[in-house]
N, C-alpha and C positions, 0 to 999 in steps of 0.2 A: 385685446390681450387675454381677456377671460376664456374668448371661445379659444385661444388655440389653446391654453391648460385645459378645455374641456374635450379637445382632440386629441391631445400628448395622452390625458387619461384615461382615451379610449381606445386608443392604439396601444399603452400599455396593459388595457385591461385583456384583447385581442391577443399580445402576446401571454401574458400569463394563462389564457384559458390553453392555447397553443403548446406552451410549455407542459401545462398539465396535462395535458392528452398525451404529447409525446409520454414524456416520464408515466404516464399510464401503461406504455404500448412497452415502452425499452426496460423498463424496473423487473420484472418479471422474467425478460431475457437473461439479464444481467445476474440475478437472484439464482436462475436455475443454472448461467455458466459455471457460477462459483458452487452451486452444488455437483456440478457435475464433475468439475476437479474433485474433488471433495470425495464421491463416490472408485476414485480410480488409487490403485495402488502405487502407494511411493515410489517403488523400484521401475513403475514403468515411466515416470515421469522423470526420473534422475540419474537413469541409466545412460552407460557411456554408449551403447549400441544403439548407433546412429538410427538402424530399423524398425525397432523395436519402438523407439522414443517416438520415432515419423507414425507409424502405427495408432500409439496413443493417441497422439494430439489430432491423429486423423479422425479418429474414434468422434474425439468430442467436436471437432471441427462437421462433420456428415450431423451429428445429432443434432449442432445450434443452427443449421439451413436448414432441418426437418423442421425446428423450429421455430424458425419466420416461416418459412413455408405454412406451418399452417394456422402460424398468427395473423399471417400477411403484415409482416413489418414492412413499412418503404425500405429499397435498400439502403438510403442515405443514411437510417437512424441504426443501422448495425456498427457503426464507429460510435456515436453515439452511448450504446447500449455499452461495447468495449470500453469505453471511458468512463463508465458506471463503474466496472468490474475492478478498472485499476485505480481510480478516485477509493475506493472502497479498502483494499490493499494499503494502497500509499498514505492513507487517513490512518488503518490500524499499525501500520509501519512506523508511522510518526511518533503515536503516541507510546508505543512499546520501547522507544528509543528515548523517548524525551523521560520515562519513567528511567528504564536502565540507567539513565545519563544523572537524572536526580541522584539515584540511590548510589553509583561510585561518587558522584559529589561530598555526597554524607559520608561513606566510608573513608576518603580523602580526608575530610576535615578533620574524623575521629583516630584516624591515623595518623597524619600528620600534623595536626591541629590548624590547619587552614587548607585555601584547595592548590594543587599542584602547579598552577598558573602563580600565584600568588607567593611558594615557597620562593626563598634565596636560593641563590646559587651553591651557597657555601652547605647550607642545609643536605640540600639537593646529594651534594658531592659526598656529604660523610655519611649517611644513609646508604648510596650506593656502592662505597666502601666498607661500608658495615656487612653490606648484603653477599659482598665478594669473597670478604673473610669467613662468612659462617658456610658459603656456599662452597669452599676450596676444604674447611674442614671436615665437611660431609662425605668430601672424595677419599 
């Protein structure tokens, strides 16, 4: 029993140096994708022209094969490297959401005196009647 926890913990030690190497090779790819959005102008990235837009993302697409080219990434780890970039997004996404989501909580509560889920129905209904009436006298 001991040896094979002394196998499991060198097969995991083999994967962690693994891991690290990879995330060595791909961190940097990933780093400089998101710089290189970073470096391109908004309009060419959110444009409705369809050409334009292909152009762009061409742009950065030819620059992240120059380089693995001349990283020499395996190609397997350019998904990899891609799931860095939007781990990275969807981690600052979360958190900018979870703050916004805090702070209408709080404005709820000092608004309404508790949060929106929570108000009655009846509540609910003369507020939004209230809102109808000031909003028909502004007409």
């Amino acid at each position: 029993m001991n040896i094979q926890k002394n196998l499991e913990k060198q097969d995991q030690s083999k994967k962690d140096i693994l891991n690290e190497e990879r995330d060595s090779r791909c961190l940097p790819i990933a780093l400089a994708v998101i710089k290189m959005f970073g470096e391109m102008e908004g309009h060419e990235l959110l444009t409705q022209n369809k050409t334009k837009s292909f152009e762009a993302y061409n742009e950065i697409a030819q620059r992240i094969i120059a380089l693995m080219l001349e990283r020499n990434i395996p190609v397997g780890e350019y998904g990899y490297a891609t799931q860095l970039v939007l781990k990275g997004f969807d981690e600052m996404n979360s958190i900018i959401n979870e703050s916004l989501n805090k702070h209408l909580r709080t404005v709820q509560t000092n608004t309404f005196g508790c949060q929106l889920h929570e108000m009655p129905m009846q509540k609910l209904h003369e507020l939004l009647q209230s809102a109808t009436i000031k909003d028909e006298e502004k007409s």
